[in-house]
Every structure is written in structure tokens, then in C-alpha cells.
C-alpha positions as CSV (number, residue, x, y, z in Angstrom):
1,X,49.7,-95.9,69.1
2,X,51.4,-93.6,72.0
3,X,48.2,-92.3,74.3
4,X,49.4,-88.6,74.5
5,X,47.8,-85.2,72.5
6,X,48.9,-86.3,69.0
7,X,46.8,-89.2,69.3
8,X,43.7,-86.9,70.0
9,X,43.7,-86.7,66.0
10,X,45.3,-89.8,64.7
11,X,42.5,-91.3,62.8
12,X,42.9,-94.6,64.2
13,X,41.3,-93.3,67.4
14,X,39.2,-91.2,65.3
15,X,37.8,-93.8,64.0
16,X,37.5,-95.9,67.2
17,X,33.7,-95.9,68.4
18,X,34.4,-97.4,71.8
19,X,36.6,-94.2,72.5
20,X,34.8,-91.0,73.4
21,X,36.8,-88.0,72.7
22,X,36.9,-84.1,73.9
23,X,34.4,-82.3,72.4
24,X,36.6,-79.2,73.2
25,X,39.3,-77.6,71.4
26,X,42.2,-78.1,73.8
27,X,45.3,-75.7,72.8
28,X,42.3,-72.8,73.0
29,X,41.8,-74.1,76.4
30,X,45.4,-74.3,77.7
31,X,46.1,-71.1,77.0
32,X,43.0,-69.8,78.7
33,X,44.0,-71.5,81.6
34,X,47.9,-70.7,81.7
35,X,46.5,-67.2,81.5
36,X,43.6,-66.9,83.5
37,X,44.0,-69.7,85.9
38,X,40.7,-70.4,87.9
39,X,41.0,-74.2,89.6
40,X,44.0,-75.6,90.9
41,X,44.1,-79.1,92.2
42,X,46.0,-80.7,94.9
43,X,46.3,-84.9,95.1
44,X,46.1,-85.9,91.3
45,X,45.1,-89.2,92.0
46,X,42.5,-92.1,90.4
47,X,39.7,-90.1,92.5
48,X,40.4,-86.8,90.8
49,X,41.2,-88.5,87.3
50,X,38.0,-90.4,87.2
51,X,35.6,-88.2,88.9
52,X,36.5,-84.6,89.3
53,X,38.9,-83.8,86.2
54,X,35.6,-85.3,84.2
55,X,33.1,-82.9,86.0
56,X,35.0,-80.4,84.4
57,X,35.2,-82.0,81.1
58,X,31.5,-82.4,81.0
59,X,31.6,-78.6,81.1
60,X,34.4,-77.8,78.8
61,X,32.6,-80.2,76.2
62,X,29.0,-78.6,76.4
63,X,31.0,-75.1,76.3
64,X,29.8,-74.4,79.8
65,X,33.6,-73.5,81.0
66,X,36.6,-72.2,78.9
67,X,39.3,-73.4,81.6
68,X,40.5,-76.9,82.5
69,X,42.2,-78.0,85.9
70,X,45.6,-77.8,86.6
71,X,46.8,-80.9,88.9
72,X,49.7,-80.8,91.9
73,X,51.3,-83.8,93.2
74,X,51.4,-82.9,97.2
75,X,54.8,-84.5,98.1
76,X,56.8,-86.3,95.5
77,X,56.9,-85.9,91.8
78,X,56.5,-89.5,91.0
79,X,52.7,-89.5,89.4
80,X,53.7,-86.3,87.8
81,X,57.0,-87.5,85.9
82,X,55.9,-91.2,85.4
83,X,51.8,-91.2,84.7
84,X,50.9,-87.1,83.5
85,X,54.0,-85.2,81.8
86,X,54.8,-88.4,79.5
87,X,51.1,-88.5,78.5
88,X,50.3,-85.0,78.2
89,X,48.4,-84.5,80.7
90,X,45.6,-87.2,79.5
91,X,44.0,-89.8,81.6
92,X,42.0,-92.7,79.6
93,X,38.8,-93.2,81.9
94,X,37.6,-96.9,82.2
95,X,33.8,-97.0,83.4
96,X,33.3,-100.5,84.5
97,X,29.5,-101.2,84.5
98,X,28.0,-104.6,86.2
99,X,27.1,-105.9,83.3
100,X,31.0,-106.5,82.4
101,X,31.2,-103.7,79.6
102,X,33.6,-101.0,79.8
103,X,32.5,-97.5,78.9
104,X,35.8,-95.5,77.9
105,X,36.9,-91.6,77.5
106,X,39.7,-89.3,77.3
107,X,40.0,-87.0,79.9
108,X,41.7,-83.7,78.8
109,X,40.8,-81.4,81.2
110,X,43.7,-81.3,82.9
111,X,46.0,-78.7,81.1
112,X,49.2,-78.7,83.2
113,X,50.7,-81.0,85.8
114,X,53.5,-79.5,89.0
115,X,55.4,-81.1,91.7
116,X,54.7,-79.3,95.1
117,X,58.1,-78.9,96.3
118,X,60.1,-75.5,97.2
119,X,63.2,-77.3,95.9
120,X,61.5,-77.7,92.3
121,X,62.2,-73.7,91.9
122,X,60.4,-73.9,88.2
123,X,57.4,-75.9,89.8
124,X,57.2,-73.9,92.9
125,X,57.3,-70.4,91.3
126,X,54.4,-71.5,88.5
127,X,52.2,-72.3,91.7
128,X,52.9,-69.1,92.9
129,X,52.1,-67.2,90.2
130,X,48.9,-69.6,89.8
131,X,47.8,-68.8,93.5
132,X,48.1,-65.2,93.7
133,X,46.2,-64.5,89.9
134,X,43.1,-63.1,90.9
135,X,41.2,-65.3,88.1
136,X,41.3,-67.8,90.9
137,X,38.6,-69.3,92.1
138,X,39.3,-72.8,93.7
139,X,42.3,-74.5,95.2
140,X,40.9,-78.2,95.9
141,X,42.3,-81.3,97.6
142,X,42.6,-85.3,97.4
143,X,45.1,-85.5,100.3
144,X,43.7,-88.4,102.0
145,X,42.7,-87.7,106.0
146,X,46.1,-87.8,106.8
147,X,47.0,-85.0,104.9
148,X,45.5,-82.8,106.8
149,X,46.4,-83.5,110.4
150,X,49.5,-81.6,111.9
151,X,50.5,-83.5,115.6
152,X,51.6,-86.5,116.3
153,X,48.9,-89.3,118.5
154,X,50.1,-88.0,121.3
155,X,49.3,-84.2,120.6
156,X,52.7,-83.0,119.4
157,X,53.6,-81.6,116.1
158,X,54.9,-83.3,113.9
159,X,58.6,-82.8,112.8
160,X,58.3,-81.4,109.7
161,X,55.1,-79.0,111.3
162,X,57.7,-78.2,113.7
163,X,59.9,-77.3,111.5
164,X,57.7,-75.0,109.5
165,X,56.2,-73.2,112.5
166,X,59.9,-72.0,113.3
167,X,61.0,-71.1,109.9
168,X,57.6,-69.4,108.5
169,X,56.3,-69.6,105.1
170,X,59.4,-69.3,102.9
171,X,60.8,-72.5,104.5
172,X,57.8,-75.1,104.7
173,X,58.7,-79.0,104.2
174,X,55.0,-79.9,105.6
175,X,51.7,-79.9,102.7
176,X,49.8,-77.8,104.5
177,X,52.9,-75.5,105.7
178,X,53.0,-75.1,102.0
179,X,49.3,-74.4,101.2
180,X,49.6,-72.3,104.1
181,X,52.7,-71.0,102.3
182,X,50.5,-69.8,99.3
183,X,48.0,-68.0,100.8
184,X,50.1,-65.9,102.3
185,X,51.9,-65.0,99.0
186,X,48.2,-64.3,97.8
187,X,47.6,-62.1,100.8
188,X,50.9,-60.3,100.5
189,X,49.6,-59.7,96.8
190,X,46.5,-58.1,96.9
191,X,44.5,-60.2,99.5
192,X,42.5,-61.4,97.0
193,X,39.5,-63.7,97.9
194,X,39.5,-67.7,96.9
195,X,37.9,-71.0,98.2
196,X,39.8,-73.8,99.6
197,X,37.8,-77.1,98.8
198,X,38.5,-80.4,100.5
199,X,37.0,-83.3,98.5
200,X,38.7,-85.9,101.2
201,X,36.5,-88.6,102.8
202,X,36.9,-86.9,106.5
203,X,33.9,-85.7,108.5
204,X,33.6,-82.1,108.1
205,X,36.5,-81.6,105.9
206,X,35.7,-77.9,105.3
207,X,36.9,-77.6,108.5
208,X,39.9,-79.8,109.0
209,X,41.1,-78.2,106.3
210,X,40.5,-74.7,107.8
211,X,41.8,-75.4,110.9
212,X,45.0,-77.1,110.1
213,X,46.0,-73.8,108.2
214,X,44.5,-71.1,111.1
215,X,46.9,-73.3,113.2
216,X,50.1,-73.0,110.9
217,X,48.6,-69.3,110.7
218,X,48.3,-68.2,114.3
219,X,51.9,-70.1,114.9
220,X,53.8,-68.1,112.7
221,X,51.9,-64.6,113.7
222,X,53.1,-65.3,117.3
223,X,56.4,-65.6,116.5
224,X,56.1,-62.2,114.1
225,X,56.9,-64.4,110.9
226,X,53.9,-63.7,109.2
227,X,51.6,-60.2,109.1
228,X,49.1,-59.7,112.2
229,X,46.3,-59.1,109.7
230,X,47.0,-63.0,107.8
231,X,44.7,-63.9,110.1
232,X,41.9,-61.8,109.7
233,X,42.4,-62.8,105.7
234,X,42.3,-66.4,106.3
235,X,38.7,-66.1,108.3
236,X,37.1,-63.3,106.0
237,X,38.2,-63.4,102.2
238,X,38.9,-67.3,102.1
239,X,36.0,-69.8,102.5
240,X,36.3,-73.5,103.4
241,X,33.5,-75.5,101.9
242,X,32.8,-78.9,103.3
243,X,31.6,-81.8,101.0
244,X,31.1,-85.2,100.7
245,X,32.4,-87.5,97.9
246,X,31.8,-91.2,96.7
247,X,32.8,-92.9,93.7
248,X,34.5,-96.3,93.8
249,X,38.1,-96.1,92.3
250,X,40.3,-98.8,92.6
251,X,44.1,-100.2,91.7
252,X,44.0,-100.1,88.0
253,X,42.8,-103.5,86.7
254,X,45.1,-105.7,84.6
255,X,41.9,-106.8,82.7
256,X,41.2,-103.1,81.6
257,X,45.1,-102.6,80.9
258,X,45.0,-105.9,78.3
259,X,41.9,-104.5,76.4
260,X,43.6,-101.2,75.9
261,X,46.3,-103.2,74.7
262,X,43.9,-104.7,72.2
263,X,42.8,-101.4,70.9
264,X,46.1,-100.3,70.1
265,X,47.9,-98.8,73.4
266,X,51.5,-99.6,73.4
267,X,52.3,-97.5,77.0
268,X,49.6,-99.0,79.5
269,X,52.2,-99.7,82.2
270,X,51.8,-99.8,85.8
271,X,53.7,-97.8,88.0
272,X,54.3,-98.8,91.6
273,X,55.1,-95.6,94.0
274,X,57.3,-95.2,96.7
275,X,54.3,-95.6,99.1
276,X,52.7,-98.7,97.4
277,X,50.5,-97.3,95.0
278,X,49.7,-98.2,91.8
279,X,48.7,-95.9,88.6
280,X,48.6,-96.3,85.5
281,X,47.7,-94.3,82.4
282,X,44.5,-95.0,82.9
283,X,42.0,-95.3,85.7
284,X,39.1,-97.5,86.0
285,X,35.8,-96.3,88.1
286,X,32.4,-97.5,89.0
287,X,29.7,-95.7,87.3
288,X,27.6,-94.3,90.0
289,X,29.0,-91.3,92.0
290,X,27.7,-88.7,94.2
291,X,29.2,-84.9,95.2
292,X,27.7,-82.3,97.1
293,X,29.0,-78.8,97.9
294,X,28.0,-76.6,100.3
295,X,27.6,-73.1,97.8
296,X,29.9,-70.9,99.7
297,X,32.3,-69.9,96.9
298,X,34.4,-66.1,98.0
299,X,35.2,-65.9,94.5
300,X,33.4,-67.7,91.9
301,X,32.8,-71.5,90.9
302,X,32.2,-73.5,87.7
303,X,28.8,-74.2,87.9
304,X,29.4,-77.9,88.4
305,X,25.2,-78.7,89.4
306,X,25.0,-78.7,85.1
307,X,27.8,-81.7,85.7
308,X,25.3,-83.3,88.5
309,X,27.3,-81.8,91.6
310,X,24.6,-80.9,94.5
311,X,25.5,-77.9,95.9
312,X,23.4,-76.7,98.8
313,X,24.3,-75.2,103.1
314,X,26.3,-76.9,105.1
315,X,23.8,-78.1,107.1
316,X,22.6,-80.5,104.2
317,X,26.2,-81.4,103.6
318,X,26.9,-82.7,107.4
319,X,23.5,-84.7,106.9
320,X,24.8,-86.5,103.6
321,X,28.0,-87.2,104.9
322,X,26.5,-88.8,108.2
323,X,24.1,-90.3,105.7
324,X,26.9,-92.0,104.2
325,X,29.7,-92.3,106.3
326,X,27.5,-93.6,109.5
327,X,25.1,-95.4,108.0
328,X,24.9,-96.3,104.1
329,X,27.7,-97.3,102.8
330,X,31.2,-96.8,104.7
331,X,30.6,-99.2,107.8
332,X,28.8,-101.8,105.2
333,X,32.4,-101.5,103.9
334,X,34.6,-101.6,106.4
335,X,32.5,-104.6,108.2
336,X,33.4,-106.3,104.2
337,X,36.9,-105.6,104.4
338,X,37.7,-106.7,108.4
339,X,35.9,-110.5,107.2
340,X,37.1,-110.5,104.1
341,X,40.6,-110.6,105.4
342,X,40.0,-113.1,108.2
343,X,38.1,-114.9,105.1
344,X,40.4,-115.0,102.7
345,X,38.7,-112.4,100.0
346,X,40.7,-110.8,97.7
347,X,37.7,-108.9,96.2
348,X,34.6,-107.3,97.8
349,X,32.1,-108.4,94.5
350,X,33.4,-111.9,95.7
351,X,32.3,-111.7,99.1
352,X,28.6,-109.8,98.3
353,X,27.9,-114.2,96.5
354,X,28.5,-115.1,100.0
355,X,24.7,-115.2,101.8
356,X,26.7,-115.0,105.5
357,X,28.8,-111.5,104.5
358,X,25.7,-110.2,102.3
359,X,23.5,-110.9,105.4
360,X,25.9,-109.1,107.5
361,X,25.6,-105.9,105.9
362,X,22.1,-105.9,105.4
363,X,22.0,-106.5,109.2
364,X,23.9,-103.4,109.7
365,X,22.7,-101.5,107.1
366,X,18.9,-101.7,107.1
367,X,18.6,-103.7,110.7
368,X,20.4,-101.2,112.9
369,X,22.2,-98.5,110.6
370,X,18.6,-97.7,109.2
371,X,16.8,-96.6,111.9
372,X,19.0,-93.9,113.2
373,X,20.2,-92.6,109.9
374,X,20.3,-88.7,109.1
375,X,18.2,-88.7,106.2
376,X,19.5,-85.0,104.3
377,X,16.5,-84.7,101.5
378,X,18.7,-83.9,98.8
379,X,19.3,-88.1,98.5
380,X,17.0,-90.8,99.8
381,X,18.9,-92.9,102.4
382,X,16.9,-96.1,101.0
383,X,18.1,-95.6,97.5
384,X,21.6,-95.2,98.7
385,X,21.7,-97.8,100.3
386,X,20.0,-100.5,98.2
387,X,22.4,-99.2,95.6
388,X,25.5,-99.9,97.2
389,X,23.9,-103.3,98.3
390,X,22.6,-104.5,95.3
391,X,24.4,-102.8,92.5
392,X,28.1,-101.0,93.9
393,X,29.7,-103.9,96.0
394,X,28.5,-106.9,94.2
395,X,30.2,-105.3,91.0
396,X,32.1,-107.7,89.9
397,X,34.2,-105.6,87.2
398,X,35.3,-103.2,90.5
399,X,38.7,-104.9,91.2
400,X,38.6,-103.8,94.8
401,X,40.0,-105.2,97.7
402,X,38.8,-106.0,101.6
403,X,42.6,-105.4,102.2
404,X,42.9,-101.7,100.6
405,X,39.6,-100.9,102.0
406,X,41.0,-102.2,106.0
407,X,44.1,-99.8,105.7
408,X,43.9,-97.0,108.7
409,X,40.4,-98.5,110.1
410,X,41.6,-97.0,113.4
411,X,41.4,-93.5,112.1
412,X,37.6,-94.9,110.8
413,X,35.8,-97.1,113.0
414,X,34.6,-94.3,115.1
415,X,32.7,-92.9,112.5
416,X,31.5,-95.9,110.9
417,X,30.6,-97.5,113.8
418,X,30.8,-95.2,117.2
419,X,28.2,-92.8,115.4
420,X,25.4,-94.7,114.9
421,X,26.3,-96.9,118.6
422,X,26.0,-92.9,120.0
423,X,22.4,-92.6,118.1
424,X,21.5,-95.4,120.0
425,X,22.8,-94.3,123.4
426,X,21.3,-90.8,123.1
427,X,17.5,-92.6,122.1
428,X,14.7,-92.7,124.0
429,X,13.5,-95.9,122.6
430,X,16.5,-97.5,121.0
431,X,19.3,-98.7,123.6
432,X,22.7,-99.2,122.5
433,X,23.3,-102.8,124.3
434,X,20.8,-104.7,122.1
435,X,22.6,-103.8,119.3
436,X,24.3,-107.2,117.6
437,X,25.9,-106.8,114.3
438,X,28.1,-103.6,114.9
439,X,29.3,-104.9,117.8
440,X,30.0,-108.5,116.0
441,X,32.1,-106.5,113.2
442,X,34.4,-104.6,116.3
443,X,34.6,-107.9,117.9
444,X,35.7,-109.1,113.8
445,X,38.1,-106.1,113.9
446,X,39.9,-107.2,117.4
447,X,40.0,-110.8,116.1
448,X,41.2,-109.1,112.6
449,X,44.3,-107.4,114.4
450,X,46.1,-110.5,115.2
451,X,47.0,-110.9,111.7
452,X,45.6,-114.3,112.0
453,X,42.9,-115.8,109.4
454,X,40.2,-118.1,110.5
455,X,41.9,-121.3,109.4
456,X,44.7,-120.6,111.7
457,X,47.4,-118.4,108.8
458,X,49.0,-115.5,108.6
459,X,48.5,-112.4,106.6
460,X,49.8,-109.2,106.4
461,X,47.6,-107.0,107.8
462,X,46.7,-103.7,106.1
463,X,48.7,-100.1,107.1
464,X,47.3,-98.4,110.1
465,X,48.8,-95.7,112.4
466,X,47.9,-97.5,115.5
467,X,48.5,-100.8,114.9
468,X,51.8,-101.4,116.8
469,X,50.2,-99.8,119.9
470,X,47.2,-101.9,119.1
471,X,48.7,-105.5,118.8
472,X,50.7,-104.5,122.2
473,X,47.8,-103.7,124.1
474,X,46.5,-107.7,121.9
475,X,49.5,-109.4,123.2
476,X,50.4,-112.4,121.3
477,X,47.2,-115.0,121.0
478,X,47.2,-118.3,118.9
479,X,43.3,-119.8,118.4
480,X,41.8,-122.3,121.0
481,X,44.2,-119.9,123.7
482,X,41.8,-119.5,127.1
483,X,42.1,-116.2,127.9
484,X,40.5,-113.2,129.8
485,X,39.6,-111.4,127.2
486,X,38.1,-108.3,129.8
487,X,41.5,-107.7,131.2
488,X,43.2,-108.0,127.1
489,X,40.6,-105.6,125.6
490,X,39.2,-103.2,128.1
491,X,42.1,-100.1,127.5
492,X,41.3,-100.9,123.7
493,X,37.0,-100.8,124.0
494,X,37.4,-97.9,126.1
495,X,39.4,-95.7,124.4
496,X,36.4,-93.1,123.4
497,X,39.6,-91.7,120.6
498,X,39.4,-95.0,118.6
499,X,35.4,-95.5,118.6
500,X,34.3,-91.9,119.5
501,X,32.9,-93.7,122.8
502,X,33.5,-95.8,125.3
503,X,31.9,-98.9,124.3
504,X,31.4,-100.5,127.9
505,X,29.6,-97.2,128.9
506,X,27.2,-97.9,126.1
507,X,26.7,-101.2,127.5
508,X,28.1,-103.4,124.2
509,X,32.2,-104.0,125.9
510,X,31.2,-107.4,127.3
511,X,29.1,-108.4,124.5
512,X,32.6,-107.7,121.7
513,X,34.5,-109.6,124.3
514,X,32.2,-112.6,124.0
515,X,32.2,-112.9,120.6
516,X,35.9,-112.1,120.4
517,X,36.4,-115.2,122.6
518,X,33.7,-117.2,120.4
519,X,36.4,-115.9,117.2
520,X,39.4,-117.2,118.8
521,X,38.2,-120.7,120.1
522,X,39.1,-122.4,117.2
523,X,39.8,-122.9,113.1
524,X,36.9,-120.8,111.5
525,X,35.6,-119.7,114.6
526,X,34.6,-116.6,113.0
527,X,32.9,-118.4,110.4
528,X,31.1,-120.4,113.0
529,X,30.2,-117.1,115.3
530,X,29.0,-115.4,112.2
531,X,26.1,-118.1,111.5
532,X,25.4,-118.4,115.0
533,X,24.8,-114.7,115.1
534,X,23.3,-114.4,111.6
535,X,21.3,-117.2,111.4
């Protein structure tokens, strides 16, 4: 059996009980969508196929909605020609539950699949048409923080931002030259009103995302490229909500791909990208997952809250993401995947069996996180956590990895971590130096950078923007070296861009040098300076 739309009503997945199917009829529904068009999606990967392609399914299936999604690959065409056009359009979701059983469904919410690239003339001119209809109502994006950001480290734009600043909006090579692009083409067509929704794991990515395009905006006004009044449309008839986002979704797991096998599959493959990544036809989720939306829609929404989205101000929304980025769950992770690599982990569920790395992030969750934590009323801080702690990371059917979770902890550890160190800075009762554990997991990251485990190997270490400046600013250091680790890691501890402060001033620089040096004495050094500080 072939997993496209004639399978939908073979009877041998008819008759399949493990396999839920749309409820909806789903020609009736493409055609309402090629016609009325009212959600287009940017960054069609496992985080929109698991999570946000079903919130609309759940809607289209309880005949709250009569239009599905359709999906645009940001840069290259690769997910689009290898995982969606050869399976119509279809993803098989894989719930993965603790208790080891799988809970699958066919996601058919997706109606149409396009390649975001001006030299795709076909693809580029059905976006076009799609982002000037006035039916609509939402262009959202999975980018990844990255795809949002326009200059270089060093403050200048990048090339291809360069580019597009000269050329104006019907020569754009960058994504958000291109979004940019679009919304001038629905401008220059009746100005009509429409919401730009990131769904990215960035802090206030409402307004990232705003900015980025005001910025492409105001450039191409300047040079006369664009009309004066662009502008003015971008900041009244277009609204950037911000959100925040969780759901686990890793690498497709070869144990999920052999029991679709076994119920009949024959085109399961893997496909590895360009970039690294790995899809597949199907995608494999935890089950617990969490959206909220501030409700600022300029044109109409699916009313996603019947789906379980929160939607509620912005004010609620920064307080959920702080919630979770700062405190419950992201710098529990990131402290998992820095030791996990100097550990030798290859899966997070692996390392929650080990009493030192559980202890850990219980220390920094509930011991320090805890008490300064933004607690947003719409979601109990407590519950989050203990979730995430008891029932998320120790999953042991969640094939992810400490070493996917370390990529770009540059871009990260200033939120995870320089938040909550801030918290304590800015208290009256709290002070930032007797913190232990945060400043043990930055000390873990240092150690982490030399690409050297604790029993003396190497490993690759994960991608991150920064990391050749980094490792320069590290020098070269084998274990047992005697060092001054002051002079080695002062320019990196003080750079307030990397932990959103500078971590002498808040009185904890000395104390990550310590333990830094107690990491690099010898063979499982950080094994030995975790117990000593965890004991």
C-alpha cells in the first residue's frame, strides 16, 4: 500500500483500527481552499505536520472550518518534491505516548504544497495570487530564529539582504525579502488587511517578525523602490501576533518507520536534506503540546481555542513564553543536552534514569528557576514543570537527542539562563552570586565547547553560529592542562550579547571559572564536579 489520497479509501486502511482517518470530505475542501484561500503556511516542517496542520484538522473534522492549510517550503524545494507532492499532500502522524504505544492519524489538512522561489515562476505566481485574495486571513511561520534575522554578528546585512534592499521587491533572494515581497503585491492590490503569525521558539516573535519586514520596508521606501504609503500599510492593516509554542518533535524514529512497515506502508523512506535534516513521510510527536495566541487577528482567524489553542493579550503571551523559555522547560533542556554530550547520551529519556542529570534539572528547575518564574495564569508554572520533569523528558519513545537540542546554544543561553540570573540581580532578597546550578551548566557549556568528552574523546560538536569565534577566544586545552582560566574566559563571561549580561557583574564569572577548572582537571572531571556540587 502507497500512503497517498487513493489510500484514504482502499479498504485495507479502512479496515485498519489503529489508523484514524479524516472525518472530512477532502476534494470539497481543496477546492474551497484553491478558491478562497484563508491560511498559508511558511516552514512545512515536523512542527507544523504534527502540531499545527492537526489543529486544523481537528476543525475540518468536527465541521468547524471548511478550508485546510496550504504549506511553503522557505528556501529549497527539497521537502516539497521528496516528502509532500509524491504523497499528496498527507502526513501520517505518530503520537508516541510513555507507555510505548503509538497513537496514529492521517493528516489531510494540508491541500497544496509550493516552493518559495521567484525562479519557480508556476510556484511563485500561485503565492501571489494566494497572498493578495482577500479570503486571507493568516500567513504563518516555522522558520526557525534564524530565519528571521537580516545582518550579519557584526551588524551588517547580510548578502543576500543586501542584495534585496538594492533591487526592491521584484528581485528578492532573502525569505523575508520575499514575504516582504508579498505584502507589497497585497498592498499594490487592494491593501487589504491580514495577520502575519510567527509560531518560532524566539522571544517575542510577533515582533522579530515585524521588525525584520518594517526594515526591508523602510530600505526600499528610501531608495523610492517601493510606495511611501507601504509603510503606513505594514503598521495599520497588518497585525503581528506573538505566541509561544511547545511540542516535542524529533528526527523520525526508525522504530515508528518499521511498524508502518508492518501495517502495510511500502514508501516510509527517509530523506536526508541538504542541511542535515531528516523527514520522512511521517512524523512522530510527543503527546502533550501547548499554543497560545495573542487574539489580534486584522482579518479573521479559525477559531483554533475549539482545537485547545489559548488565545489571550500579549501581555499573557510574554508571561508564558518567559514561563517557559526562562524557567520550565527550555534551560532544563539545554543544561540535558550540554552533559549529555560531554556524557556520552545519545537520548534525553536516557539521561532523565540518571539520579545526577535528573537532580540537575530539578536543581534548576524548582531550586532556582522556581522562585523567580513569571507565573501567566492561563498555565500553572508547577504543572508545567512537573510535566516536563516527570512525564516529557523521561519519555522514552521521544527519540530525541542532547546533540540536536545543543545546536545554536549561543543564540539561546541568554534566555535560558541570563533571564532568570537578571531576576536574581534585580531582587531585593534573592542575589545572583549564590546561585549554583545555572552557573554549573555555563561552566558545563565552556567545558562542552572544546569538543572534548569527559573521558578524554572527541565529538563533533553541534552547529552554532559562534562557535569558531568561541573556540578561538577557548584556545586549544587538553584535560589536567593548568591554566588561568580568568584570563581564557573573561571576553567570553562578559559578553552581555551571548548571556544577556555580564556574568562577573552579577557576581557568578569567578564561580563558572572555578568549576570550569574543576571540569578540566582530569578524565570525568565533570562527572566528579557534578556530585560534588549535587550531592
Amino acid at each position: 500500500m502507497y500512503f497517498n489520497e487513493e489510500c484514504l479509501t482502499s479498504q485495507e486502511l479502512v479496515n485498519k483500527t489503529n489508523i484514524k482517518l479524516p472525518l472530512f470530505n477532502r476534494r470539497q475542501v481543496k477546492e474551497n481552499t484553491k478558491k478562497n484561500p484563508k491560511w498559508i503556511h511558511f516552514g512545512p516542517g515536523n512542527i507544523f505536520r504534527a502540531f499545527i496542520a492537526n489543529l486544523q484538522q481537528s476543525l475540518l473534522d468536527r465541521g468547524e472550518d471548511d478550508c485546510g492549510i496550504i504549506a511553503v517550503a522557505p528556501n529549497n524545494s527539497e521537502i516539497i518534491d521528496k516528502i509532500y507532492r509524491p504523497h499528496d499532500n498527507l502526513s501520517l502522524l505518530v503520537t508516541m505516548n510513555a507507555d510505548g504505544s503509538n497513537e496514529k492519524k492521517i493528516i489531510a489538512s494540508v491541500t497544496e504544497s509550493l516552493t518559495c522561489d521567484m525562479q519557480n515562476k508556476v510556484d511563485w505566481e500561485r503565492i501571489e495570487s494566494i497572498c493578495i485574495a482577500g479570503s486571507l486571513q493568516i500567513m504563518s511561520f516555522t522558520i526557525t530564529e534564524k530565519g528571521y534575522k537580516l545582518k550579519k554578528e557584526n551588524g551588517e546585512y547580510l548578502e543576500s539582504v543586501k542584495q534585496d534592499l538594492q533591487m526592491g521587491p521584484n528581485q528578492v533572494k532573502s525569505f523575508m525579502g520575499k514575504i516582504t515581497s508579498l505584502l507589497y503585491k497585497r498592498y499594490l492590490n487592494g491593501a487589504k488587511s491580514v495577520s502575519l503569525v510567527s509560531m518560532d521558539n524566539c522571544s517575542h516573535n510577533g515582533d522579530v517578525l515585524h521588525d525584520s519586514i518594517v526594515d526591508i520596508a523602510r530600505n526600499w521606501t528610501e531608495r523610492n523602490l517601493v510606495n511611501k504609503e507601504f509603510n503606513q500599510y505594514l503598521e495599520e492593516n497588518i497585525t503581528y501576533p506573538c505566541t509561544m509554542i511547545d511540542k516535542i518533535t524529533p528526527h523520525p524514529s526508525e522504530k515508528v518507520q518499521e511498524e508502518l512497515i508492518q501495517d502495510g506502508f511500502n514508501d516510509m523512506d527517509f530523506v536526508i536534506s541538504d542541511r542535515g535534516s531528516k523527514y520522512a513521510p511521517f512524523v512522530n510527536a510527543e503527546k502533550t503540546e501547548y499554543l497560545v495566541i495573542e487574539d489580534i487577528f486584522a482579518n479573521g482567524r479559525p477559531i483554533l481555542e475549539k482545537a485547545g489553542v489559548i488565545f489571550t493579550d500579549r501581555v499573557t503571551v510574554d508571561k508564558v513564553e518567559k514561563m517557559k523559555v526562562c524557567t520550565c522547560l527550555n534551560p532544563l533542556h539545554t543544561a540535558l543536552a550540554i552533559f549529555g554530550c560531554l556524557l556520552g547520551y545519545t537520548s534525553i529519556a536516557s539521561e532523565m534514569n540518571s539520579p545526577l542529570l535528573r537532580k540537575l534539572v530539578e536543581k534548576i528547575g524548582y531550586d532556582e528557576g522556581m522562585k523567580v518564574v513569571t507565573n501567566p495564569g492561563v498555565l500553572s508554572p508547577r504543572d508545567f514543570i512537573e510535566k516536563c520533569i516527570n512525564e516529557r523528558f523521561p519519555n522514552p519513545a521521544i527519540p530525541d537527542t542532547p546533540q540536536r537540542i545543543a545546536c545554536d546554544t549561543s543564540q539561546k543561553i541568554g534566555i535560558r539562563f541570563g533571564e532568570t540570573i537578571k531576576a536574581y540581580m534585580e531582587s531585593d532578597i534573592l542575589k545572583a552570586k549564590d546561585l549554583v546550578y545555572i552557573p554549573l551548566t555555563i561552566a558545563g557549556w565552556c567545558r562542552y565547547l572544546l569538543g572534548i568528552d569527559d573521558k578524554g574523546n572527541k565529538f563533533s560538536i553541534s552547529p552554532d553560529p559562534l562557535l569558531e569565534i568561541l573556540q578561538s577566544k577557548l584556545g586549544k586545552i587538553n584535560l589536567g592542562d593548568k591554566i588561568n582560566a580568568h584570563s581564557i574566559l573573561k571576553d567570553i563571561l562578559s559578553d552581555s550579547k551571548i548571556f544577556g549580561v555580564n556574568l562577573y557583574d552579577a557576581g557568578i564569572g569567578e564561580k563558572i571559572e572555578k568549576y570550569f577548572l574543576e571540569m578540566i582537571s582530569q578524565r570525568n572531571g565533570v562527572v566528579i564536579t557534578l556530585n560534588k556540587y549535587l550531592k
